[in-house]
Backbone bond lengths (Angstrom), bond angles and torsions (degrees), N, CA, C in turn:
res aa  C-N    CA-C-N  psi(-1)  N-CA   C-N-CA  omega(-1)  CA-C   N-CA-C  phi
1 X - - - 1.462 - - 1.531 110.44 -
2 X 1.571 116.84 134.59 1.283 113.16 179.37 1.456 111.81 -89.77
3 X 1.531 119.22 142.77 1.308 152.47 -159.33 1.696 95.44 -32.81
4 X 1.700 114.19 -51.93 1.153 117.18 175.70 1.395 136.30 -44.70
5 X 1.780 107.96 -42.40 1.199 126.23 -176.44 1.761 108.25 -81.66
6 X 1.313 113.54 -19.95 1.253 119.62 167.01 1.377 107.87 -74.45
7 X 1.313 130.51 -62.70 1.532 115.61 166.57 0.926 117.27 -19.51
8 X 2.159 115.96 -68.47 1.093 111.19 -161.29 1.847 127.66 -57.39
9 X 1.357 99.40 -30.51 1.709 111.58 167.92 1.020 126.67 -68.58
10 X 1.652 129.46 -21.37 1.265 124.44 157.16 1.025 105.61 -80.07
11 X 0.956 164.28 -109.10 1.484 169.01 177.41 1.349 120.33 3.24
12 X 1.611 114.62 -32.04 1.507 118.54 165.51 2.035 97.59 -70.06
13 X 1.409 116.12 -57.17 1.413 130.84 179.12 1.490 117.84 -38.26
14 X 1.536 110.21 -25.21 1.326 124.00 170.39 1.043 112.31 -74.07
15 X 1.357 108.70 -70.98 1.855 112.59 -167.95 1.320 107.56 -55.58
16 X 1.106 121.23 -58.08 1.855 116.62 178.25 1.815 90.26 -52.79
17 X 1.126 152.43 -70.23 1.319 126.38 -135.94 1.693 92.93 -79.48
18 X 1.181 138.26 -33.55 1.635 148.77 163.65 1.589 104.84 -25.44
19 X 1.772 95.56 -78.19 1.660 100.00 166.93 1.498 117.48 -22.80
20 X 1.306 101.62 -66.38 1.367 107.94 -136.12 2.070 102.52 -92.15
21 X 1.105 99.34 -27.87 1.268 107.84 160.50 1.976 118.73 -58.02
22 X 1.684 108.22 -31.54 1.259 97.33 -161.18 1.768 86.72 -91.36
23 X 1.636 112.80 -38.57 1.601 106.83 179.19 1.765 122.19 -45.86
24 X 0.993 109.21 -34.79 1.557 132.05 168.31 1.730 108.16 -35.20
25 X 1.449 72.23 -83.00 2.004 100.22 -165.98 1.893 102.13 -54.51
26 X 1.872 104.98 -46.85 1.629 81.41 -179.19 1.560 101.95 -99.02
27 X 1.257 156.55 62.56 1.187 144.73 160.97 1.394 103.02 -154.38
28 X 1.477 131.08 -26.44 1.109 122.17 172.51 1.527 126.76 -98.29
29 X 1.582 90.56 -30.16 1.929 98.10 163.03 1.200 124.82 -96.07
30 X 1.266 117.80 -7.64 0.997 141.53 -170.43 1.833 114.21 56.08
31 X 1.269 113.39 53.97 1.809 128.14 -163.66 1.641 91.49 -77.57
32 X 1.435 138.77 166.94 1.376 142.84 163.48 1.718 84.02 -78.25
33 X 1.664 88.61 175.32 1.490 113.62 -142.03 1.837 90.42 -94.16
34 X 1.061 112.86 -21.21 1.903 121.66 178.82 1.570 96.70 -63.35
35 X 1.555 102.19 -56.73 1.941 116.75 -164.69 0.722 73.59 -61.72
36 X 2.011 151.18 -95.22 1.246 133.17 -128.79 1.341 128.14 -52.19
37 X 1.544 102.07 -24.27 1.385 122.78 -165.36 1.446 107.01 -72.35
38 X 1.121 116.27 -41.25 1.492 155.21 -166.09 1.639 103.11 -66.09
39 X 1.251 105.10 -78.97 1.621 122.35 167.94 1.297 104.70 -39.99
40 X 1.449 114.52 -68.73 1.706 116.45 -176.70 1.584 103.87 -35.49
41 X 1.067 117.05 -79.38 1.715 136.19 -170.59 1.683 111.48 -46.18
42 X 1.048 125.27 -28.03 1.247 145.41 165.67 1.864 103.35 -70.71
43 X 1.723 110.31 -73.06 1.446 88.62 -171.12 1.601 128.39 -89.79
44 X 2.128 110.03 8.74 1.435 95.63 134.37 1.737 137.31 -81.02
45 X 1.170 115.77 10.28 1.394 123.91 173.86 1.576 91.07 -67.86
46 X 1.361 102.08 -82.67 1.867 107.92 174.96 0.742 108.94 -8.04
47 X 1.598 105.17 -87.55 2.106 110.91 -171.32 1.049 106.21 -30.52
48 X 1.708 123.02 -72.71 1.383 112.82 -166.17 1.397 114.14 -65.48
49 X 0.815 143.73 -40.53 1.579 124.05 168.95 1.606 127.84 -65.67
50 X 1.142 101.60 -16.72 1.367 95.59 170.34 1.807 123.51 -90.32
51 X 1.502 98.23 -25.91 1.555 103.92 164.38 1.820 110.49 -74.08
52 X 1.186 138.33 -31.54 1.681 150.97 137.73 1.507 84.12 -14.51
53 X 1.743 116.26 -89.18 1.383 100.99 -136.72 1.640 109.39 -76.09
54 X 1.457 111.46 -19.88 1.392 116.41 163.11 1.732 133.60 -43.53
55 X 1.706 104.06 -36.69 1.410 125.58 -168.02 1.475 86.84 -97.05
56 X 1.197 126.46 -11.77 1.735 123.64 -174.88 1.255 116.03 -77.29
57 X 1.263 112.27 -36.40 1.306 130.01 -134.09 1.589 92.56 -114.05
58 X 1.088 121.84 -39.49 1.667 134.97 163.51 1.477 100.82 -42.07
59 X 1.721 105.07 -68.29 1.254 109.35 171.73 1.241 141.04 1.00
60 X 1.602 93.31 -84.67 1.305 118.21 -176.17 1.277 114.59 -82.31
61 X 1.047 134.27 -32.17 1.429 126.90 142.18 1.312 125.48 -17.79
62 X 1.821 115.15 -61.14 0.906 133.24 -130.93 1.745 84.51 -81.06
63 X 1.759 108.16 -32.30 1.268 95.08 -162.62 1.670 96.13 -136.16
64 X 1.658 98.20 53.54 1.701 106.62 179.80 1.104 159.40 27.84
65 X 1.317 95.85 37.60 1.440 123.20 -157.07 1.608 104.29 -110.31
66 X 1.376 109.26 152.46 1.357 105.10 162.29 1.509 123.42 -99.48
67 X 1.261 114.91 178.73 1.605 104.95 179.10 1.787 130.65 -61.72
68 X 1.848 93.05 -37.75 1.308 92.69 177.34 1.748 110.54 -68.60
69 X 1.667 113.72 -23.68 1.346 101.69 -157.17 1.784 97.09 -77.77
70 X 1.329 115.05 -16.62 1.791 127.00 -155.69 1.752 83.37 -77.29
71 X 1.277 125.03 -58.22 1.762 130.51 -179.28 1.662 98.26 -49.76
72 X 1.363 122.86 -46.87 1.441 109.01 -160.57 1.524 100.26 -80.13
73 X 1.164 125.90 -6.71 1.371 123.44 -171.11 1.715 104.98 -109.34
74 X 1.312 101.61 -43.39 1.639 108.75 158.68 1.935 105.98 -43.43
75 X 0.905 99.25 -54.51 1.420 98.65 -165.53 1.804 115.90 -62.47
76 X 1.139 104.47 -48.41 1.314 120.39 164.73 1.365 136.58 -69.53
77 X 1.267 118.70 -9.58 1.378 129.93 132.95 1.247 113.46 -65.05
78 X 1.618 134.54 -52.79 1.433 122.77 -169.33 1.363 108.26 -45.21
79 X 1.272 110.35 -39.23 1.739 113.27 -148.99 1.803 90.25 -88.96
80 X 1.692 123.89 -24.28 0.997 101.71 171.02 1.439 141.22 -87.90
81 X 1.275 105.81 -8.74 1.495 136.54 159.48 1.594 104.56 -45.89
82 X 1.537 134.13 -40.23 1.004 152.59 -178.58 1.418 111.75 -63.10
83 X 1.400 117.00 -70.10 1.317 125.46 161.65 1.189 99.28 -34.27
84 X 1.509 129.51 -78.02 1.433 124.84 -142.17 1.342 116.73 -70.21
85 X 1.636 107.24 -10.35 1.674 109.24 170.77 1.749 105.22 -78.32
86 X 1.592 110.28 -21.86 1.369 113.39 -173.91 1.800 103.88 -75.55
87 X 1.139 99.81 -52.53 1.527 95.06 176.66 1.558 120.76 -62.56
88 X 1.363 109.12 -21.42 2.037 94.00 -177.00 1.679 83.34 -87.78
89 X 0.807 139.00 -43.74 1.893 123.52 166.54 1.387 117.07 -28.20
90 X 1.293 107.99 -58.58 1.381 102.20 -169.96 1.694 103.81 -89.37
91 X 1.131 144.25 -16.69 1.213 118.95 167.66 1.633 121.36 -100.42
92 X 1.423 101.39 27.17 2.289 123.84 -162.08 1.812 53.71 -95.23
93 X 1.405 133.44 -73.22 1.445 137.93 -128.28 1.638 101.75 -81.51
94 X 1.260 135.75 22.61 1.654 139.18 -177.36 1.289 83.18 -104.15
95 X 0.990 113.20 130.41 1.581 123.81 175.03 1.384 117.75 -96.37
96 X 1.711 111.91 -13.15 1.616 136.80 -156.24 2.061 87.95 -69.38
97 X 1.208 94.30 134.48 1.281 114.68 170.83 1.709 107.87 -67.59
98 X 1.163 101.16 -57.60 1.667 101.06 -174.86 1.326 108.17 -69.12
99 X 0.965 130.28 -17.90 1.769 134.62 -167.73 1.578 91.72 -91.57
100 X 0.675 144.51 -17.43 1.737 141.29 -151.29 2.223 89.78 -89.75
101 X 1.324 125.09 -35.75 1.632 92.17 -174.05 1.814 100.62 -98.22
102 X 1.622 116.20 9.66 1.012 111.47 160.69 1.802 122.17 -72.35
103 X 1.687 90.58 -56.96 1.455 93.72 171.44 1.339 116.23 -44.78
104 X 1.318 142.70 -36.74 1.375 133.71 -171.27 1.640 96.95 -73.07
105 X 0.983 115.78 -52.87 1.710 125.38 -167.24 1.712 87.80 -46.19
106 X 1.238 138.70 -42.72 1.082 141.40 -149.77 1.536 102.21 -63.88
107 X 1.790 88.75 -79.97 1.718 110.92 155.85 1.512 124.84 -7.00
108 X 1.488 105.13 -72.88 1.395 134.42 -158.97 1.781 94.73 -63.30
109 X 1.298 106.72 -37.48 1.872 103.64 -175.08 1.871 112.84 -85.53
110 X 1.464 104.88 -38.57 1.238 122.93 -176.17 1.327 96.12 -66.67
111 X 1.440 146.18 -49.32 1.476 132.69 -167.34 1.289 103.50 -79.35
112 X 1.869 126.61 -26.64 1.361 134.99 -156.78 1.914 79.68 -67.22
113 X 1.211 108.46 -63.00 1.496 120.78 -163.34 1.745 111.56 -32.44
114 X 1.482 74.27 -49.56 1.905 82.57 -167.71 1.047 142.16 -96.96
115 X 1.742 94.69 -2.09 1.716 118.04 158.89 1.504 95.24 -80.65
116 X 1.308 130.25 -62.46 1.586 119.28 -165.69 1.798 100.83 -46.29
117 X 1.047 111.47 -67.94 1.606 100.64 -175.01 1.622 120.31 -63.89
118 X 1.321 110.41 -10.91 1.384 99.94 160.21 1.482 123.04 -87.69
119 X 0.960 118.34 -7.97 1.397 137.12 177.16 1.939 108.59 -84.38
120 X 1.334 95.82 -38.60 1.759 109.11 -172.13 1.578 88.56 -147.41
121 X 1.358 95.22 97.76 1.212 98.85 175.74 1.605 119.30 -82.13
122 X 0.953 123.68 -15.32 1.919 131.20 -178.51 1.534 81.98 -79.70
123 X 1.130 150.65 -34.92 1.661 135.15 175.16 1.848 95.20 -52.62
124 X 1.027 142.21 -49.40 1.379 143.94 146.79 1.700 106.86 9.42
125 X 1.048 110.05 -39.50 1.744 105.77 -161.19 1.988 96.76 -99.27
126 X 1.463 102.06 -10.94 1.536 97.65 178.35 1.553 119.26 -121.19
127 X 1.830 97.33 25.46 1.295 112.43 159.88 1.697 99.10 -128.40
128 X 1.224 133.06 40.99 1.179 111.76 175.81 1.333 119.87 -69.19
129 X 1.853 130.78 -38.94 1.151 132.40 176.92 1.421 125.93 -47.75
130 X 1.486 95.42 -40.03 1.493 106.26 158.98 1.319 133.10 -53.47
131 X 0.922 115.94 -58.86 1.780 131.09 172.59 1.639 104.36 -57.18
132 X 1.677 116.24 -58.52 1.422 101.51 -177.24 1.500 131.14 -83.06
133 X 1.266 111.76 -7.22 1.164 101.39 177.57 2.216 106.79 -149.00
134 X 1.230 113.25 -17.03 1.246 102.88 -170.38 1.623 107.03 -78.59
135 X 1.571 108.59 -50.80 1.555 107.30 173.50 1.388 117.07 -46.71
136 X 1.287 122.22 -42.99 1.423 126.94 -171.98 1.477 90.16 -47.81
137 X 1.254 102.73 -81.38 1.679 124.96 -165.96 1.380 108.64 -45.28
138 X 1.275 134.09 -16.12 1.650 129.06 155.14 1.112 121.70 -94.02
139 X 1.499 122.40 -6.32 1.336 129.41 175.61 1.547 116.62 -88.81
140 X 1.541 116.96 -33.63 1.128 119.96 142.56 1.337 145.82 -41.57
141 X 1.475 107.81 -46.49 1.513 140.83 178.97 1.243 124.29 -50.94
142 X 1.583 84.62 -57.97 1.696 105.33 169.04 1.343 120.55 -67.91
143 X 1.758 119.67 -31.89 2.122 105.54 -165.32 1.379 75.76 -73.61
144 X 1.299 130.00 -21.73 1.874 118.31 -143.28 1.807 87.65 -71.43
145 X 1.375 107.09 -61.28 1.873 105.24 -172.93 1.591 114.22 -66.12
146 X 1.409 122.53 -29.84 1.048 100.35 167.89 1.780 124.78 -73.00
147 X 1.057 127.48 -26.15 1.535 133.33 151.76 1.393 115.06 -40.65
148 X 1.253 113.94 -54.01 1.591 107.99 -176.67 1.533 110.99 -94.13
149 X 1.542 128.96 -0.90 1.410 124.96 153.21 1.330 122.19 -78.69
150 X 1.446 98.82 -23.28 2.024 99.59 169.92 1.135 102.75 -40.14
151 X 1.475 109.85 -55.39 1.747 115.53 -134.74 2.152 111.28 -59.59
152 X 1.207 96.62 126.72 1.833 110.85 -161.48 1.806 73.77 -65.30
153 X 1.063 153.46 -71.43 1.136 145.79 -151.58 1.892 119.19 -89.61
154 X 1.337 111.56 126.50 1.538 104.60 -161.03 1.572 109.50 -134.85
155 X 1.348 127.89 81.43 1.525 131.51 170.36 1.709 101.78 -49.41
156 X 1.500 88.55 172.10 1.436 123.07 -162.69 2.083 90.80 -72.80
157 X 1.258 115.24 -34.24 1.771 122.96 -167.40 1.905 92.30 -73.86
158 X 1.342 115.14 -52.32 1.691 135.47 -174.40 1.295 81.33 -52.23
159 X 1.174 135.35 -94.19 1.613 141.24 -146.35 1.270 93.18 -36.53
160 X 1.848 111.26 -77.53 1.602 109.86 173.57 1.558 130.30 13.80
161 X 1.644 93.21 -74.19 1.224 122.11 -138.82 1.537 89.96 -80.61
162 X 1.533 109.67 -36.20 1.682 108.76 -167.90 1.408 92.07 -71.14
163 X 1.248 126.58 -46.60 1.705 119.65 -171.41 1.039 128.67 -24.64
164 X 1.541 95.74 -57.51 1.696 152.53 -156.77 2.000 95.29 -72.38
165 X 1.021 97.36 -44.79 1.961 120.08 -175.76 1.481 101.58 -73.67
166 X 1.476 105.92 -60.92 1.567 101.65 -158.89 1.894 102.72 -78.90
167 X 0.764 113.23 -38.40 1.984 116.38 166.70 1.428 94.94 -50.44
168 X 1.607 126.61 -42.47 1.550 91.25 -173.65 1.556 117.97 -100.97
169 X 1.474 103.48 17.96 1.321 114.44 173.13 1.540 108.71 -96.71
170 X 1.483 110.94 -22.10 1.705 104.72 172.57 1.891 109.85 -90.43
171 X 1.454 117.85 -12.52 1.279 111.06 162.76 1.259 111.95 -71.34
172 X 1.595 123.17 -24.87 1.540 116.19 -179.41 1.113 111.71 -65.43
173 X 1.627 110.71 -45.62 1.653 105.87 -171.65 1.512 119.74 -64.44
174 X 1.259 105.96 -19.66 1.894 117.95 167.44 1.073 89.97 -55.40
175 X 1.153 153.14 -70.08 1.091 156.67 -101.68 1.521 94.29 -108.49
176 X 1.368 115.99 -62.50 1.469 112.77 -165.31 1.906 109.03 -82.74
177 X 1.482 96.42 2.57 1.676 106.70 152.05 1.233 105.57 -55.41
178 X 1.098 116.38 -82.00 1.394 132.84 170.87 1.288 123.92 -1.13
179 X 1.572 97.63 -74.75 1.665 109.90 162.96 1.339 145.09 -37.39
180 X 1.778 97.10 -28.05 1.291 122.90 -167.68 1.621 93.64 -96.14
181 X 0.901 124.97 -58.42 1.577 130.57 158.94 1.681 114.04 -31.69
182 X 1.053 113.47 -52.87 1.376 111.90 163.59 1.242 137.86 -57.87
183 X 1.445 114.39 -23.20 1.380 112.71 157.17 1.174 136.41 -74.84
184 X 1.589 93.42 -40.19 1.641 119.46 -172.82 1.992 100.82 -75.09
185 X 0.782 98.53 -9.71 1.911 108.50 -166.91 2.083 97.36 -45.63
186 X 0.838 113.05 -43.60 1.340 123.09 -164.13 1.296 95.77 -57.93
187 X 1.909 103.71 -65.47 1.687 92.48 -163.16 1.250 103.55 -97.36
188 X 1.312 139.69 12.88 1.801 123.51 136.36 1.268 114.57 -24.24
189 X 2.021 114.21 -59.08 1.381 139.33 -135.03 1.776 66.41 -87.22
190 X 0.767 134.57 -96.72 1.763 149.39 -153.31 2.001 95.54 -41.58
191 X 1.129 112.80 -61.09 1.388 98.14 166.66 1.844 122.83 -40.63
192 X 1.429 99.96 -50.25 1.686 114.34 -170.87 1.675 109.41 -45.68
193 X 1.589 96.12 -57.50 1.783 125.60 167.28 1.380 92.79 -30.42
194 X 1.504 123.16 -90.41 1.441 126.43 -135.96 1.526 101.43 -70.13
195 X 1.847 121.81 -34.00 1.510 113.29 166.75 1.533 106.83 -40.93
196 X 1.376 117.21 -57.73 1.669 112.19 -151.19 1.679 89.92 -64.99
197 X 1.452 107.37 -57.78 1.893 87.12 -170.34 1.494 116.53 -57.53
198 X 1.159 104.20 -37.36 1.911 98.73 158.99 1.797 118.76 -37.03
199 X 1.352 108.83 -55.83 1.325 103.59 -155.32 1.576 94.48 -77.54
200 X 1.462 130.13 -34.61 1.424 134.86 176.29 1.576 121.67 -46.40
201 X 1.506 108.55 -32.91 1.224 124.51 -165.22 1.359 104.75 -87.37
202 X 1.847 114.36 -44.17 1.333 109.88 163.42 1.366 116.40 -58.75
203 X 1.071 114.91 -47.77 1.760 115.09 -173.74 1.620 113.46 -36.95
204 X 1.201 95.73 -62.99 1.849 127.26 162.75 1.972 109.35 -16.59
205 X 1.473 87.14 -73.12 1.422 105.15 170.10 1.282 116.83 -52.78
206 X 1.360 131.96 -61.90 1.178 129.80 167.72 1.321 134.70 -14.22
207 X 1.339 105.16 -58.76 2.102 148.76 -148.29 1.830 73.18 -93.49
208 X 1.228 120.06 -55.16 1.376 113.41 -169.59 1.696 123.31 -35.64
């Protein structure tokens, strides 16, 4: 279940237990209308936290993790979510015609990365290179060339330097191919599997 639809079930789980907690307290105990209010607001807190730690706990199960490791990986997505708003900034700002279906290629792998592990977060441990050091190092890469492609005036050393920048910004994206491949590696292998027993089974049929 996505994060959203879990909101939405606690939060529906609240208001009905809120309701129905406050209808209780003033019509059946007859409590003043503050206490009821009081009680109500109190035992949708409950609900919702207790349906939270219920949908949590599935969770992490679901994808074997423990709590401290789900925070350290929670956390390290936040901060990379950050970067990655820094990097589509700085390469939204390359004005270079030819650079423009690289920059997307960039995009297109960097969000692939960080939705799959935010989605499955234990995939987290088979993007670590990514997270600790390759995003950085293209997130850098990039404000650096778009700063020095602004510039209205461009010597023979400037050109250089962008050359010099953007080659090692297309070895990065090899690179964070790579990464993306590295996560996905499993269900290539599990896709690959079910072709061959596919194609065996037709064969089978065939010969039949």
């Amino acid at each position: 279940m996505k994060p959203f639809v879990h909101f939405l079930l606690r939060s529906s789980v609240a208001t009905f237990s809120t309701g129905s907690v406050w209808l209780i307290s003033f019509f059946a105990f007859s409590q003043p209308f503050l206490l009821s209010s009081a009680y109500a607001l109190g035992g949708g807190v409950v609900a919702y936290q207790s349906i939270k730690g219920v949908t949590t706990h599935r969770f992490l199960k679901h994808n074997k993790l423990t709590g401290k490791e789900y925070r350290y990986i929670k956390k390290n997505l936040q901060e990379a979510d950050k970067k990655i708003k820094r990097l589509r900034k700085a390469l939204l700002n390359i004005r270079s015609i030819s650079s423009i279906k690289q920059n997307l290629d960039i995009l297109r792998v960097v969000n692939k990365i960080y939705m799959i592990t935010k989605n499955e977060p234990r995939r987290f441990y088979l993007a670590e290179r990514f997270y600790y050091s390759h995003l950085d190092s293209l997130v850098e890469i990039s404000e650096k060339y778009a700063l020095l492609s602004a510039q209205p005036k461009k010597n023979a050393e400037l050109n250089f330097q962008l050359n010099e920048t953007r080659r090692t910004i297309s070895n990065l994206t090899e690179t964070i191919e790579k990464d993306l491949y590295n996560v996905l590696e499993k269900d290539i292998d599990n896709l690959q599997f079910e072709l061959d027993v596919a194609k065996l089974s037709i064969d089978k049929t065939k010969k039949q």
